[in-house]
C-alpha positions as CSV (number, residue, x, y, z in Angstrom):
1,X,26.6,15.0,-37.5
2,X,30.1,13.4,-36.2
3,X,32.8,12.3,-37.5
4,X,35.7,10.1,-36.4
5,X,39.1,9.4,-37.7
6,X,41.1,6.4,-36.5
7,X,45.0,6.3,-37.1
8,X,46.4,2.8,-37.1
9,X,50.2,2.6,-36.4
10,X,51.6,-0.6,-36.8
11,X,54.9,-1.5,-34.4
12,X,56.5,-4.7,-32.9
13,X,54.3,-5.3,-29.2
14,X,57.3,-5.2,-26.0
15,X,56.9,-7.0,-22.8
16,X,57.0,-3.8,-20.9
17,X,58.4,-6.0,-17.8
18,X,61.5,-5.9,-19.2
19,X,62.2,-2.4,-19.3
20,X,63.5,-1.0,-15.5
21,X,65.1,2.0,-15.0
22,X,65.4,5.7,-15.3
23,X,67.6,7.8,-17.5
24,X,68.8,11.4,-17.6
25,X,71.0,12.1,-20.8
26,X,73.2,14.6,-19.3
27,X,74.7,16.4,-22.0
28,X,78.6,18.2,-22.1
29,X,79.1,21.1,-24.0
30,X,82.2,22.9,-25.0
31,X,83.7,20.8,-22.5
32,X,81.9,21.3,-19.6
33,X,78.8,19.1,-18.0
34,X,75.7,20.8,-18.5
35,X,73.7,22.4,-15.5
36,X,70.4,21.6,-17.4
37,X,70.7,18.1,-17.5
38,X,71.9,17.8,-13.7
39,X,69.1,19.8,-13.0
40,X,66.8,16.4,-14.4
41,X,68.4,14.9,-12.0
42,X,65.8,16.2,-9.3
43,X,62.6,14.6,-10.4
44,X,64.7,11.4,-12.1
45,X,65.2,11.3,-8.3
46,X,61.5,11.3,-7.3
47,X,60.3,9.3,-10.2
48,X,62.7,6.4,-9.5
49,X,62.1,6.1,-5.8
50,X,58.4,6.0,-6.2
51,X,58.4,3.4,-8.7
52,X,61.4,1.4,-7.1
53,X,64.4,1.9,-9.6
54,X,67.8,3.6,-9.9
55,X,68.5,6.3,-11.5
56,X,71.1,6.5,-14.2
57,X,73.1,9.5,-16.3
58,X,73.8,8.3,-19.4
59,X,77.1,10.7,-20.6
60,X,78.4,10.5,-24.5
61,X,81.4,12.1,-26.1
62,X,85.0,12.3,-26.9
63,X,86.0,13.7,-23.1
64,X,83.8,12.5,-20.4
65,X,85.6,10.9,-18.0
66,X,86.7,13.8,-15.5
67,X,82.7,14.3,-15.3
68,X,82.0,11.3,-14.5
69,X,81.3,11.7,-10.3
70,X,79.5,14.9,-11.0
71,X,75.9,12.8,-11.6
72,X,76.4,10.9,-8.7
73,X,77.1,13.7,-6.3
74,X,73.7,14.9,-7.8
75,X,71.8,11.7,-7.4
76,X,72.2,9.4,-9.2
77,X,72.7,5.8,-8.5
78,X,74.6,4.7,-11.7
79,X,77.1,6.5,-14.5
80,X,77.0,4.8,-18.4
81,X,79.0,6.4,-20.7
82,X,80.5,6.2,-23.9
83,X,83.3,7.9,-24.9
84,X,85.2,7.8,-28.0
85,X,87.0,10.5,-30.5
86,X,84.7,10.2,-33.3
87,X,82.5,12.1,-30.8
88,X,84.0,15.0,-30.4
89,X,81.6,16.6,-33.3
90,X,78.1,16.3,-32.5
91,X,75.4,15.6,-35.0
92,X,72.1,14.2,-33.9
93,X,72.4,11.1,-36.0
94,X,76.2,9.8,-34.7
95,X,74.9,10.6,-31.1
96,X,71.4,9.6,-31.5
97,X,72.9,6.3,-33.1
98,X,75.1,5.8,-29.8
99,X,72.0,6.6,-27.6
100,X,69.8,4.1,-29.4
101,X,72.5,1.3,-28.8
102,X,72.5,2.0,-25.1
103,X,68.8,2.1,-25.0
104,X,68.7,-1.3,-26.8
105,X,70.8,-3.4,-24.7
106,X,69.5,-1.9,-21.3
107,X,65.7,-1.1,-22.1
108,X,65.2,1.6,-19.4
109,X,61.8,2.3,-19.1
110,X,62.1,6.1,-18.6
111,X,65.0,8.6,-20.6
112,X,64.8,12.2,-19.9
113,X,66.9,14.9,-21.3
114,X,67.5,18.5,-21.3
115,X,65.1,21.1,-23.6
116,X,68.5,22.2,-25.3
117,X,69.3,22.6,-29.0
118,X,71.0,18.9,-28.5
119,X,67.9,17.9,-26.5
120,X,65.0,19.0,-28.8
121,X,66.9,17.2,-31.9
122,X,68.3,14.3,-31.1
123,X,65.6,12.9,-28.6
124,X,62.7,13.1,-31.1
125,X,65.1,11.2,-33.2
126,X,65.6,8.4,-30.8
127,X,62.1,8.6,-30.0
128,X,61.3,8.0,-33.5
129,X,63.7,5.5,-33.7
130,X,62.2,3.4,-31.1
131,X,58.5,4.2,-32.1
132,X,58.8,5.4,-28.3
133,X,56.1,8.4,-27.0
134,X,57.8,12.0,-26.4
135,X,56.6,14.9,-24.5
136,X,58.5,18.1,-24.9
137,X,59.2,21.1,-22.9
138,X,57.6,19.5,-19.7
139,X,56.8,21.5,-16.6
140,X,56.5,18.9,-14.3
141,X,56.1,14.6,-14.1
142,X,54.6,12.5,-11.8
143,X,54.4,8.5,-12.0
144,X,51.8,6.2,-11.9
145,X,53.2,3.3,-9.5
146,X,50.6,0.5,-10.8
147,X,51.2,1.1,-14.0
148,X,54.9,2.8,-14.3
149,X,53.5,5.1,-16.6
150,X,55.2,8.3,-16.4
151,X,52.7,11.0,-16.1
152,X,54.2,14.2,-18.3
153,X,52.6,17.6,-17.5
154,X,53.2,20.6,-19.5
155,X,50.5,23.3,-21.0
156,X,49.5,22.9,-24.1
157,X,50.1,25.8,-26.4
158,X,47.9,28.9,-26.5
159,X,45.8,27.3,-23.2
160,X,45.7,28.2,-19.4
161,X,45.0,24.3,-18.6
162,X,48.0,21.8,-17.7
163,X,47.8,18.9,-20.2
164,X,48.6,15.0,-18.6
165,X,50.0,13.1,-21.1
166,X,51.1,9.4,-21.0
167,X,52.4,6.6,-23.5
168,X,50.9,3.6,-22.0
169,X,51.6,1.3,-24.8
170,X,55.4,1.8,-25.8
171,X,58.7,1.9,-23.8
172,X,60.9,4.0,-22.8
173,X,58.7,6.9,-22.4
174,X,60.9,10.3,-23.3
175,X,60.4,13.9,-22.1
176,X,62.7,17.0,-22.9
177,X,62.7,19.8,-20.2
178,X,63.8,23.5,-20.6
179,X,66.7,24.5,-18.6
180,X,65.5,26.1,-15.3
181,X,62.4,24.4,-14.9
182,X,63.7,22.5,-11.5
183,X,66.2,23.5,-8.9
184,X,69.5,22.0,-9.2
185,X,70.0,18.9,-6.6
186,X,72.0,19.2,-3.9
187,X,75.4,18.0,-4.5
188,X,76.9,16.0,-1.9
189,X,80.3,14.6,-2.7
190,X,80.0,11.5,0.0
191,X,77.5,9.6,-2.5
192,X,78.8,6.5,-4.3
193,X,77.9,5.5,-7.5
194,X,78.6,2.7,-9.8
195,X,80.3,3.3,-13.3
196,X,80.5,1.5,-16.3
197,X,81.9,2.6,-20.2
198,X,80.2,0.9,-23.2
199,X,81.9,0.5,-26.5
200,X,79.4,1.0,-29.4
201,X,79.4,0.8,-33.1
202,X,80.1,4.6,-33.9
203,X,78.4,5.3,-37.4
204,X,80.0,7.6,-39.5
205,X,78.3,10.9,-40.1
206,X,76.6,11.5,-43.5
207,X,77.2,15.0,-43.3
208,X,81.0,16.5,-42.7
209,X,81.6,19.6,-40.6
210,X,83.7,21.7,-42.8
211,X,83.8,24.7,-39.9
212,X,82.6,25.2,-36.5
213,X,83.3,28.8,-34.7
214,X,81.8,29.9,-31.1
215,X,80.2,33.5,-31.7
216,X,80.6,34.9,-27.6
217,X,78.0,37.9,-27.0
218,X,78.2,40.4,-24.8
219,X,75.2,39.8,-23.3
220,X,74.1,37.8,-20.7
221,X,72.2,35.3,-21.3
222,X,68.5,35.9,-19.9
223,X,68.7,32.2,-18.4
224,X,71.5,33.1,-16.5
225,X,70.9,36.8,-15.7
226,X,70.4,38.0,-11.7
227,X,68.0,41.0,-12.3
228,X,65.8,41.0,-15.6
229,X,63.5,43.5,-16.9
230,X,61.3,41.8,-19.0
231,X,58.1,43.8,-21.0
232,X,55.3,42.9,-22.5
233,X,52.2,43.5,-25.0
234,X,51.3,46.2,-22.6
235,X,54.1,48.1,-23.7
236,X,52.5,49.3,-27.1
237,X,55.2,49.3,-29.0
238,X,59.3,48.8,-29.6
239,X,59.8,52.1,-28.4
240,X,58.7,51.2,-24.7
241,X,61.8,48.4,-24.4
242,X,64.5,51.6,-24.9
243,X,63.0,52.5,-21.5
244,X,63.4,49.0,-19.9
245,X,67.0,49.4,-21.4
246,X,68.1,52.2,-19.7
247,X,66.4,50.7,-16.2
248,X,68.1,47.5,-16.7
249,X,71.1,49.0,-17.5
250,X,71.3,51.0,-14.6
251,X,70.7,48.3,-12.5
252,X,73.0,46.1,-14.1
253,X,70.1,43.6,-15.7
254,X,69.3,42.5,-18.9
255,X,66.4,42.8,-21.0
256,X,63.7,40.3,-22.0
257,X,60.3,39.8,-23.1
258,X,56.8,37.9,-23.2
259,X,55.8,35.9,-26.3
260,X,53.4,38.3,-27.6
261,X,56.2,41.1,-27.7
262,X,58.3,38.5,-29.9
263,X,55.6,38.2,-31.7
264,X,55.2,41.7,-32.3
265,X,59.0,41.6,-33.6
266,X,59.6,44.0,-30.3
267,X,62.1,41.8,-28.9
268,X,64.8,38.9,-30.4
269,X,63.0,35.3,-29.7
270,X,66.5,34.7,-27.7
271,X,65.0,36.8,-25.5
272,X,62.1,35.3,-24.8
273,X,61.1,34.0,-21.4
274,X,58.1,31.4,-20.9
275,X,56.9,27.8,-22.0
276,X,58.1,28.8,-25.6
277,X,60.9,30.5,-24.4
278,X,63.1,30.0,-21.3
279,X,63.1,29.7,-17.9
280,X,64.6,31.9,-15.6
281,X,65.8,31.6,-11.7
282,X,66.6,35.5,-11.4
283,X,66.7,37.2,-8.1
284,X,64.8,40.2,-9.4
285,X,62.4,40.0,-12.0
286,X,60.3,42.9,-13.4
287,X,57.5,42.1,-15.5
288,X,56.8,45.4,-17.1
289,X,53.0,45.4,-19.3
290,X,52.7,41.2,-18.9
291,X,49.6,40.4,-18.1
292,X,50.5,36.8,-16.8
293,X,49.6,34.1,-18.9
294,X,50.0,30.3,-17.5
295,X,52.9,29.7,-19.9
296,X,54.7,32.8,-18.8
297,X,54.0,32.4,-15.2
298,X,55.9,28.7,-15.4
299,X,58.6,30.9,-17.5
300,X,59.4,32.5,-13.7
301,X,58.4,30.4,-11.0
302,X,62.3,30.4,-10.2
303,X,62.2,34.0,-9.7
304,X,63.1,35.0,-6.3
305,X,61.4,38.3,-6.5
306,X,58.8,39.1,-8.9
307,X,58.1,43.3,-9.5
308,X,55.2,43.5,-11.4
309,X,53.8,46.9,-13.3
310,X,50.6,47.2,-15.7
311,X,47.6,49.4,-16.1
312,X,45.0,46.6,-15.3
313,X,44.5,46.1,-11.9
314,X,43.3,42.6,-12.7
315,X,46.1,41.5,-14.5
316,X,46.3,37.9,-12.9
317,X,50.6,38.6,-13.5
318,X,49.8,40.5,-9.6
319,X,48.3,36.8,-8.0
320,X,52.2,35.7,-9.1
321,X,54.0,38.9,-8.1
322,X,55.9,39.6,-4.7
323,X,55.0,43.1,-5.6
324,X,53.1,45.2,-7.3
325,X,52.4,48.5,-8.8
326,X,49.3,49.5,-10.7
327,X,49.6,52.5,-13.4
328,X,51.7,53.2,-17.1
329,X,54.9,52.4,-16.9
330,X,55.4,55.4,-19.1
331,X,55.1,57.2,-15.6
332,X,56.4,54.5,-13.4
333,X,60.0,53.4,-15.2
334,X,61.0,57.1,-15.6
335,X,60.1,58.1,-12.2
336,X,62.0,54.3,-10.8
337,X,65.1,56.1,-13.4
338,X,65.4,59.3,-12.2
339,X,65.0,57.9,-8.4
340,X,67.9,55.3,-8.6
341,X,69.7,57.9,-10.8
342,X,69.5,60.0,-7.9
343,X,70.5,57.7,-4.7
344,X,73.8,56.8,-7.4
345,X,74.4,60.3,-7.5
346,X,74.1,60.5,-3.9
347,X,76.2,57.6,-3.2
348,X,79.4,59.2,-5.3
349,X,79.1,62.9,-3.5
350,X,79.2,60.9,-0.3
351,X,82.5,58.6,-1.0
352,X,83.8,61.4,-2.8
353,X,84.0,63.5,0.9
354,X,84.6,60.2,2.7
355,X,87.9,60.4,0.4
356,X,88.8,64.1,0.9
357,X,88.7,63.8,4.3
């Protein structure tokens, strides 16, 4: 027996023809231009070239001007941007509003935007808007140069496969990506660029911010950490991340963790590196009890150096590592302790005679 089910949306047919052009919403944040969104920059590059367009930052807010060169030195061709005080608060439906208008009177065929909390809310938005297809937290695009279609890849949850998805039938086609997924361009400072400001209708916010306050952590965040010690399922329990602590701390890292240990409540989701989490470009990252699922893996192909330690010599985590080391890392991490304990200890008798003398 089989059964089908047909969905039947109804929308106003567009002369796809009419929609050229490639868009990365690059996003400012307390002021500064966010390294997320120039990072789209890299494949808006390679997507326009192949299919023949320019590439173009689209900027909104109350203070955007002295950013203005930044997306050109990063590639692009073109600068649009809106600025205006009634911008200076952000809400998804006063900036999603201004988006919209841009995206109406220039009909680019392809808008991508960063995987940040602006990103993930106001984009579905738009995309709703527009009756427009979205793929979020994509790995990796391609482009089909017949068609235009812009081929999104990005695993689909709880799978090992890599998922092609396209939305052949509406326009512009939308993606969010996570921060660190691609390298950040090159800059070069001798590109030229052209730039134009739009004035839009600014709607007026249903909702009023009463209050806004920045809470500052001590802690690094895991996106922007050099050395991370991150654990996984194969830890057993909570207890096993006080030992990645005191490793992390004494090589002046942070902690993070896999999905499954969020899952196990092990570790704050903040903390949380993979396709569900974030992406991380650290120069040393050691993957403690992972076993090295796909969505992890893509979670850390920025890594310089991968260190990877777990009982199962089989763990495919060791096809992705730089190095490896097979045993408990209830033996391994207080052994790696005591050892750099050691060479620090070392280190201060020796500058302490250097001194003396």
């Amino acid at each position: 027996m089989s059964t089908s089910t047909e969905f039947c949306l109804e929308w106003e047919p567009i002369n796809k023809d009419e929609w050229r052009g490639v868009w990365v919403f690059t996003e400012i944040f307390d002021n500064e231009i966010s390294e997320a969104s120039l990072q789209l920059l890299n494949p808006g590059r390679m997507i326009a070239d192949k299919i023949g367009t320019e590439l173009v930052s689209i900027m909104i807010g109350d203070k955007v001007q002295k950013h203005l060169l930044e997306p050109i030195y990063y590639g692009a061709d073109k600068v649009i941007y809106v600025e205006d005080e009634r911008l200076a608060v952000y809400t998804p439906e006063v900036y999603g509003e201004t988006l919209l208008a841009l995206i109406r009177k220039y009909k680019p065929e392809i808008v991508l935007a960063a995987g940040t909390l602006r990103g993930r809310e106001m984009i579905p938005y738009v995309a709703n808007s527009l009756r427009a297809g979205i793929t979020a937290d994509c790995t990796d695009f391609d482009v089909d140069v017949k068609t235009r279609d812009l081929i999104m890849i990005r695993p689909p949850f709880g799978a090992t496969l890599l998922a092609y998805i396209r939305a052949p039938e509406r326009r512009p086609q939308m993606s969010t990506v996570r921060p660190n997924v691609f390298k950040l361009p090159k800059r070069d400072e001798s590109r030229k660029g052209e730039i134009i400001r739009e004035y839009v209708d600014i709607p007026k916010p249903r909702i009023e911010l009463v209050h806004s306050e920045y809470i500052k952590t001590e802690e690094i965040p895991i996106e922007k950490a050099e050395i991370i010690v991150s654990g996984g399922r194969g830890l057993g329990s909570a207890e096993g991340f006080k030992l990645l602590e005191k490793l992390a701390n004494l090589i002046e890292g942070v902690v993070a963790g896999s999905r499954k240990a969020v899952d196990a409540g092990w570790i704050p989701h903040e903390r949380q590196v993979g396709q569900t989490g974030k992406s991380v470009k650290a120069s040393l990252y050691i993957a403690v009890g992972i076993s090295g699922a796909a969505q992890h893996l893509f979670g850390i192909r920025e890594a310089v150096t991968v260190v990877a330690i777990n009982i199962d010599p089989d763990a495919p985590i060791f096809e992705n590592a730089d190095y490896g080391i097979v045993g408990d890392y209830k033996v391994i991490i207080p052994a790696l302790i005591e050892e750099i304990e050691r060479r620090k200890n070392v280190k201060k008798t020796d500058n302490k005679q250097s001194l003396q003398r």
